[in-house]
VEXDREN-2710 file (C-alpha; in Angstrom, 1 decimal):
% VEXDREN-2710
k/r/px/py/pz
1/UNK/0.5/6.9/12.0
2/UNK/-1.4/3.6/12.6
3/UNK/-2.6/2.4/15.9
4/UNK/-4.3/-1.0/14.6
5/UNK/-2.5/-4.1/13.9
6/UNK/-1.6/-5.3/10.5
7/UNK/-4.1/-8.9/9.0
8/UNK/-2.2/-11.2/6.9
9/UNK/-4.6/-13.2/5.2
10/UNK/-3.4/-16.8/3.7
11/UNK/-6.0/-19.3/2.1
12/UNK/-3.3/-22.4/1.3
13/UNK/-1.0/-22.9/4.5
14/UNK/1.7/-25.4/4.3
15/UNK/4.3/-27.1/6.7
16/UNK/7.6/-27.0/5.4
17/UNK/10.8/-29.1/5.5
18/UNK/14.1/-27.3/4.2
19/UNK/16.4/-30.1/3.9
20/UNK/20.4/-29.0/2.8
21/UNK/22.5/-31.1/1.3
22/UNK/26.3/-30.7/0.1
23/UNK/24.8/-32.4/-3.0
24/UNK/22.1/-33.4/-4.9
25/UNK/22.3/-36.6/-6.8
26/UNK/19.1/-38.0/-8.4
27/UNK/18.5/-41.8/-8.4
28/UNK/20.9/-41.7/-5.0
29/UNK/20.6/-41.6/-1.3
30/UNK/20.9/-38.4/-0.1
31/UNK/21.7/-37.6/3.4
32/UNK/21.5/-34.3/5.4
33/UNK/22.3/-33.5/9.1
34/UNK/21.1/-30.5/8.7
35/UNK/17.6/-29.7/8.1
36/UNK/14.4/-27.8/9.5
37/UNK/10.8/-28.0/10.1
38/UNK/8.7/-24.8/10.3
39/UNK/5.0/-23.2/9.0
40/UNK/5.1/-21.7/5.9
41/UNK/2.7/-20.3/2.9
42/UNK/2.3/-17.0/1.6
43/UNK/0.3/-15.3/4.0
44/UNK/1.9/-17.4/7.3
45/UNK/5.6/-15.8/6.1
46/UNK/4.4/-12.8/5.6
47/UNK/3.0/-12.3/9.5
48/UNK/5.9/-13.9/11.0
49/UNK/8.3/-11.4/9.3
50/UNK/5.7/-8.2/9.9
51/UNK/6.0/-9.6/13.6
52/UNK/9.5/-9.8/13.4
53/UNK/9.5/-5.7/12.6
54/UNK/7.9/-5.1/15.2
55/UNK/4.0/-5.2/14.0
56/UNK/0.9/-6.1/15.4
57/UNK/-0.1/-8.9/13.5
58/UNK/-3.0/-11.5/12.7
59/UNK/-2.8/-14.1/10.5
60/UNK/-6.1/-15.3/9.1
61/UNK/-6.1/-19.0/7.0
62/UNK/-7.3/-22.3/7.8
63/UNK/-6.4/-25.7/9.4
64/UNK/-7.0/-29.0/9.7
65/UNK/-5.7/-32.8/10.0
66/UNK/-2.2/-34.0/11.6
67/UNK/-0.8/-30.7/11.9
68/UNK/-3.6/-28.4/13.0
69/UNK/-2.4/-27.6/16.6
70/UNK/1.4/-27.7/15.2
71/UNK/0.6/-24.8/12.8
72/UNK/-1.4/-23.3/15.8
73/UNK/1.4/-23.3/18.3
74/UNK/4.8/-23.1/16.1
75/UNK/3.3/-19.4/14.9
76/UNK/2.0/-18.6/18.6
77/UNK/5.5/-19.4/19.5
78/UNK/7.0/-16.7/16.6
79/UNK/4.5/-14.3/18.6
80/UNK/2.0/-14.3/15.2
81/UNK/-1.5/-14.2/16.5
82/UNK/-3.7/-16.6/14.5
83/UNK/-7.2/-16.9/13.9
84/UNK/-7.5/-20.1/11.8
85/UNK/-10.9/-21.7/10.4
86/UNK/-11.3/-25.4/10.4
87/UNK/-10.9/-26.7/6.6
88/UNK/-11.6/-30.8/8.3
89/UNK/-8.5/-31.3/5.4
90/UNK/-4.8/-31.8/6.0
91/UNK/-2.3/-29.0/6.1
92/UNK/-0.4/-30.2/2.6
93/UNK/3.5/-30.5/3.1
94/UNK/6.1/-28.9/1.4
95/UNK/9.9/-29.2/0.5
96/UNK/12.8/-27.4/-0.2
97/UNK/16.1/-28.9/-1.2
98/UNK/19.1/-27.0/-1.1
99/UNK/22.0/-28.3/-2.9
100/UNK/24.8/-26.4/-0.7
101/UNK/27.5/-27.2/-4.0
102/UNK/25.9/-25.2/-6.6
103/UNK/24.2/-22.7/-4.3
104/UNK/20.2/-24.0/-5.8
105/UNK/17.1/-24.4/-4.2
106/UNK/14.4/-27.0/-5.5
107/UNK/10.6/-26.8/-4.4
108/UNK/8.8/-30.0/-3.9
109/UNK/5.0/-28.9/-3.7
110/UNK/1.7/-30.5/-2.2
111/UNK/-1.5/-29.5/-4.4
112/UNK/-3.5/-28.8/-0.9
113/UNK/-6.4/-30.8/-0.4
114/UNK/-10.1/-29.0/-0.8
115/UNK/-11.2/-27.8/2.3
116/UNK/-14.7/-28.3/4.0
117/UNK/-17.7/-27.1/2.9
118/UNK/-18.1/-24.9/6.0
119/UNK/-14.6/-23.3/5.9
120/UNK/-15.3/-20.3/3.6
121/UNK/-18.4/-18.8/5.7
122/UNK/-15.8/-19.5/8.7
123/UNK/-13.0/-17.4/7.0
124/UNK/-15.5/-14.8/6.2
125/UNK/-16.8/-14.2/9.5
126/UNK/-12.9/-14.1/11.1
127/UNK/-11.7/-11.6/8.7
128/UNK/-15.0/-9.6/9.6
129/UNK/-14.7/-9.4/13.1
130/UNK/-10.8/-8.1/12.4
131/UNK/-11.9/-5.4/10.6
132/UNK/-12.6/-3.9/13.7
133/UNK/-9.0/-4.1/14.8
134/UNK/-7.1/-3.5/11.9
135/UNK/-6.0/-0.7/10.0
136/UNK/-3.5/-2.3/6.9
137/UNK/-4.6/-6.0/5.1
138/UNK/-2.4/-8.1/2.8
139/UNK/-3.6/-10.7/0.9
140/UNK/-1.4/-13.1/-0.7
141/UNK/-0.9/-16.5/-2.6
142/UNK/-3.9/-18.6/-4.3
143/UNK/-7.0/-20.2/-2.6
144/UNK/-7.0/-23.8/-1.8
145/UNK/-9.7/-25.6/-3.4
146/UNK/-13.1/-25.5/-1.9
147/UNK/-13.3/-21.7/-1.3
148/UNK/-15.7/-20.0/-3.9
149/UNK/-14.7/-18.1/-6.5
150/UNK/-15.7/-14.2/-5.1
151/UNK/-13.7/-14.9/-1.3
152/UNK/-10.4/-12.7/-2.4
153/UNK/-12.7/-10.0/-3.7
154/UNK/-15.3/-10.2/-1.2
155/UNK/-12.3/-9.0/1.3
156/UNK/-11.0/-6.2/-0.8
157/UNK/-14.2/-5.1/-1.3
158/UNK/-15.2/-5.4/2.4
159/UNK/-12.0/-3.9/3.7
160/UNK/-11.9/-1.1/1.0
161/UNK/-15.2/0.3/2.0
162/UNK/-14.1/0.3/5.8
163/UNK/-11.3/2.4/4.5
164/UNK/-8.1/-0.4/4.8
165/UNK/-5.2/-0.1/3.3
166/UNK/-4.5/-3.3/0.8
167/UNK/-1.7/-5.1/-0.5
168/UNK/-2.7/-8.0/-2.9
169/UNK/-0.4/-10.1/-3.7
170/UNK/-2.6/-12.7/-6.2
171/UNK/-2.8/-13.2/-9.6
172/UNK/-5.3/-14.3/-12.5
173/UNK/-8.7/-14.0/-11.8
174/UNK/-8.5/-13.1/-8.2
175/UNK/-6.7/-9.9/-9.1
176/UNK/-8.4/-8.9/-11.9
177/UNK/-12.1/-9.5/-10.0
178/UNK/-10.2/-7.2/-7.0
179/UNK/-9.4/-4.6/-8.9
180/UNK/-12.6/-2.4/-9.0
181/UNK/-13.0/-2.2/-5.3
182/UNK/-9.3/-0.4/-5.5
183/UNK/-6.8/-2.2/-3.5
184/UNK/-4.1/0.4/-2.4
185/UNK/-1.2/-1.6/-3.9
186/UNK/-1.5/-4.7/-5.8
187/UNK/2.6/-6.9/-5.9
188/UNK/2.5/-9.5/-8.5
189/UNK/5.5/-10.5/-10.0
190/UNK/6.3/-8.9/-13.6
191/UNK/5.2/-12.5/-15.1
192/UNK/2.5/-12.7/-13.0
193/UNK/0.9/-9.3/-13.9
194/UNK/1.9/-9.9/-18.3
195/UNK/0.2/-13.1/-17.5
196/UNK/-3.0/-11.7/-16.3
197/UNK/-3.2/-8.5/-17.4
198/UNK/-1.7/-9.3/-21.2
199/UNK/-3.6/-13.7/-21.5
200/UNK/-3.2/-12.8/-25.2
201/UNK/0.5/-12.9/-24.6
202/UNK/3.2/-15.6/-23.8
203/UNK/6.1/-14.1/-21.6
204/UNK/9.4/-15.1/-21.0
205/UNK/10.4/-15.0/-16.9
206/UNK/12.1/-12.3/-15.8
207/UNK/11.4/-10.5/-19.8
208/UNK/12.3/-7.5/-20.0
209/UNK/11.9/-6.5/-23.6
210/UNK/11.1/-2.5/-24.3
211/UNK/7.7/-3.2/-26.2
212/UNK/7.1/-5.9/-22.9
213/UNK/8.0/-2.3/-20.5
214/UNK/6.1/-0.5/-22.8
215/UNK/2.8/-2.6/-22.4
216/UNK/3.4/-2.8/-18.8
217/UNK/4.0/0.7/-18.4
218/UNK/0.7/1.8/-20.1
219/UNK/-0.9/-0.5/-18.0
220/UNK/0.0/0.5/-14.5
221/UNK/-1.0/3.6/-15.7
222/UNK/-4.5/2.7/-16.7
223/UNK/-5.0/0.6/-13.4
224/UNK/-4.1/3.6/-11.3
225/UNK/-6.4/5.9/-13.5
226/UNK/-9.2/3.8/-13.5
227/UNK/-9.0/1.6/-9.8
228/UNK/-6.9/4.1/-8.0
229/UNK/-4.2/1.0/-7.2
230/UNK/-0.3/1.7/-7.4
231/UNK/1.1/-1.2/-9.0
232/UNK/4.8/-2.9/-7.6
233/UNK/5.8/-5.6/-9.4
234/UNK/9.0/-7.4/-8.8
235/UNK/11.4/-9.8/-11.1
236/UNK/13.5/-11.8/-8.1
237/UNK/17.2/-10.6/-8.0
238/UNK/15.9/-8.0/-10.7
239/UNK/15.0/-4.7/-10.1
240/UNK/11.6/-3.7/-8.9
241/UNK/9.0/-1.5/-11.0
242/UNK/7.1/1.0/-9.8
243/UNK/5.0/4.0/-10.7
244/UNK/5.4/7.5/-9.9
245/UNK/4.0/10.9/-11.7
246/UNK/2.9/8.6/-14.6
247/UNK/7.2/7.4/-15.1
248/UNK/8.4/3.8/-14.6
249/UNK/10.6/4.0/-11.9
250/UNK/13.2/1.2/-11.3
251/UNK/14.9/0.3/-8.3
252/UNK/17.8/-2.0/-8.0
253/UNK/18.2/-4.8/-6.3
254/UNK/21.4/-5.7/-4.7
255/UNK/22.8/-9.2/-5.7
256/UNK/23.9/-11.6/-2.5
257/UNK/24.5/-15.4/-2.6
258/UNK/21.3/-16.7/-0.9
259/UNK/21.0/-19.4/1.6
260/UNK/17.4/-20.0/0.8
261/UNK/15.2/-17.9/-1.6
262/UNK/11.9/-19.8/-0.4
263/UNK/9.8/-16.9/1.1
264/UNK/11.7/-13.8/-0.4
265/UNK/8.7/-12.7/-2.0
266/UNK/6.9/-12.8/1.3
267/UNK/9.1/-10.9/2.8
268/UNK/8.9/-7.9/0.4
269/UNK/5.3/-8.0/0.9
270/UNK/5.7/-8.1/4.2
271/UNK/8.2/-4.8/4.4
272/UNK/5.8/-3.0/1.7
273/UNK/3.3/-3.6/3.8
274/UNK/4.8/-2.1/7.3
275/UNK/5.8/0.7/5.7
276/UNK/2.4/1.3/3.9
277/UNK/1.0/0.9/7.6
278/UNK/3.0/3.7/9.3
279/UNK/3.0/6.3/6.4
280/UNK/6.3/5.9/4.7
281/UNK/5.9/7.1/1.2
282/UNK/6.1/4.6/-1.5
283/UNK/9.9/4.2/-3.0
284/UNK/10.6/3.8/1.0
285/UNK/8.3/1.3/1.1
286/UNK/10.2/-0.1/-1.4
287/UNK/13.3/0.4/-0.2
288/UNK/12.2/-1.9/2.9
289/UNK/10.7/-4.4/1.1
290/UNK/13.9/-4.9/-0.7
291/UNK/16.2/-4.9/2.6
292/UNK/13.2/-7.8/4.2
293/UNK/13.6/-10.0/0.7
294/UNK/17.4/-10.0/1.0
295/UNK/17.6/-10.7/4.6
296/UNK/14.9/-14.0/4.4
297/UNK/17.1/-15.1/0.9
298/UNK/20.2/-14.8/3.9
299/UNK/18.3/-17.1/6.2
300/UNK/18.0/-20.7/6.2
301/UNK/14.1/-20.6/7.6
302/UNK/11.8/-19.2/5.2
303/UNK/9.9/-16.5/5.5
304/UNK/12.5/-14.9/8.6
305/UNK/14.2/-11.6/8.5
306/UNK/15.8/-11.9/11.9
307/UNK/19.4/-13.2/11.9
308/UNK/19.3/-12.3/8.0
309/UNK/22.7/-10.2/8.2
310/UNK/20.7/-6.8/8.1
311/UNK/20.2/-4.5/10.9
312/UNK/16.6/-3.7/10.0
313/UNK/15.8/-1.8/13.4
314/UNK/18.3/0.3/12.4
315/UNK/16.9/0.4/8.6
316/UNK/13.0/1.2/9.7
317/UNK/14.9/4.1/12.3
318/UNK/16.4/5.5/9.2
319/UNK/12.7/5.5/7.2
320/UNK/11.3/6.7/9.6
321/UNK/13.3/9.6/10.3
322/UNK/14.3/10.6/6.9
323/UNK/12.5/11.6/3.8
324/UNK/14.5/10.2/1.1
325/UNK/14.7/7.0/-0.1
326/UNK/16.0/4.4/-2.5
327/UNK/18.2/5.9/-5.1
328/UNK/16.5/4.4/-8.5
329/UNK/16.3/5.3/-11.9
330/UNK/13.3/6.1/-14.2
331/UNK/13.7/3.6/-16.9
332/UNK/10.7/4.9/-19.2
333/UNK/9.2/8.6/-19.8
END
């Protein structure tokens, strides 16, 4: 078992406002008396909800402007320890608006500003020093602008060769230049991964088509083959793909009525990556991921298992005691 913490690295924080309303009418005042402000961004949910499991966790990213010491504090307060470069650039806001009627969520979202020329060297030299303390890294989301081009593979390569465990959760070009320094699992979405993987290619989201399985499949077999990665790739509500013994396995995903789906996919990462850290084998890593998505999607805060309508203590006892998991299907042979 692992006796280091867990580093979640983020490269594009954000501030968040979820704003509910029992409708949404455009070209109208809106009102709302019930609403929240809270950090958010990729890699920012995914340490709060580690820490909420019961991890060790750092949070590596950057800050700047207005709400520096804000984003500082709010995830001190969660109990996520932070190690944040100064970017000199604001902290770029983001909205969600929930239209309680018709059970939707609609994402209003900054472009974040560039950050400083000094900010990438900074970054560098904090995830360095956690090396030392860490045994599991996940990296997730895209790079604000202003970082160069090499930083997310510059940390798989670093961490690989100290002998991390990796969870990339990126797309296009940062994936693909990650790849030969074998990450241990990389988590794109399915459209994500057809979209880089397959550029040739226009998908539909959430596509499921046999010859689109049957390119996917082939290719999570040739990343493992040739990069050593195990590939998880999930479709929302829809049922997660993974690889085992060279067979597409799928595991189901159960359907609830979400409060807010903002930060789901951090979540999963998030689960995948605590049970990566203490051992679990993969389809229970799985299985957790899927119980953290569904328990944020319960919660009004993004990126929060707790209150979620889950007992996850009880969940991660049962993983960790057991040596079953999931019950999934192999949906190609």
């Amino acid at each position: 078992m692992a006796n280091g913490s867990i580093l979640a690295v983020g490269l594009n924080p954000v501030m968040q406002k979820t704003i509910v309303l029992p409708h949404l009418w455009e070209n109208e005042v809106n009102r709302s008396d019930s609403y929240l402000f809270s950090v958010a961004g990729k890699g920012a949910n995914t340490a709060r909800v580690l820490t909420e499991l019961g991890s060790s966790t750092i949070h590596i990213s950057h800050a700047g402007g207005l709400f520096h010491q804000t984003f500082l504090d709010m995830l001190a307060g969660e109990g996520v320890t932070v190690r944040a470069a100064q970017s000199h650039s604001e902290i770029r806001l983001c909205y969600t608006l929930i239209n309680s009627e018709r059970h939707t969520v609609t994402e209003i979202v900054e472009e974040a500003k560039p950050v400083s020329d000094d900010t990438d060297a900074q970054v560098r030299d904090l995830y360095l020093e956690a090396l030392d303390t860490v045994d599991t890294i996940t990296i997730s989301g895209t790079k604000a602008a202003g970082y160069r081009d090499d930083i997310i593979p510059w940390m798989v390569k670093h961490g690989s060769e100290r002998g991390k465990k990796i969870i990339l959760d990126v797309k296009g070009e940062d994936l693909l230049a990650s790849l030969p320094f074998s990450p241990s699992i990389i988590k794109p979405n399915l459209k994500e991964f057809s979209e880089t993987l397959f550029p040739e290619h226009t998908f539909r989201e959430h596509e499921t088509d046999e010859h689109v399985l049957m390119a996917v499949k082939e290719k999570m077999i040739a990343l493992e083959q040739e990069f050593s990665v195990k590939t998880v790739l999930t479709q929302g509500s829809k049922a997660v793909y993974s690889l085992e013994k060279k067979e597409v396995i799928e595991t189901p995903v159960e359907n609830v009525t979400p409060v807010n789906t903002i930060g789901c996919g951090d979540s999963f990462t998030a689960g995948l990556a605590y049970g990566l850290h203490y051992g679990y084998p993969l389809q229970q890593c799985i299985e957790l991921a899927i119980a953290c998505g569904r328990a944020n999607a319960l919660n009004l805060k993004p990126g929060t298992i707790a209150g979620g309508d889950i007992p996850l203590h009880t969940h991660t006892d049962r993983l960790r005691a057991t040596s079953g998991g999931a019950q999934h299907e192999k949906v190609m042979t």
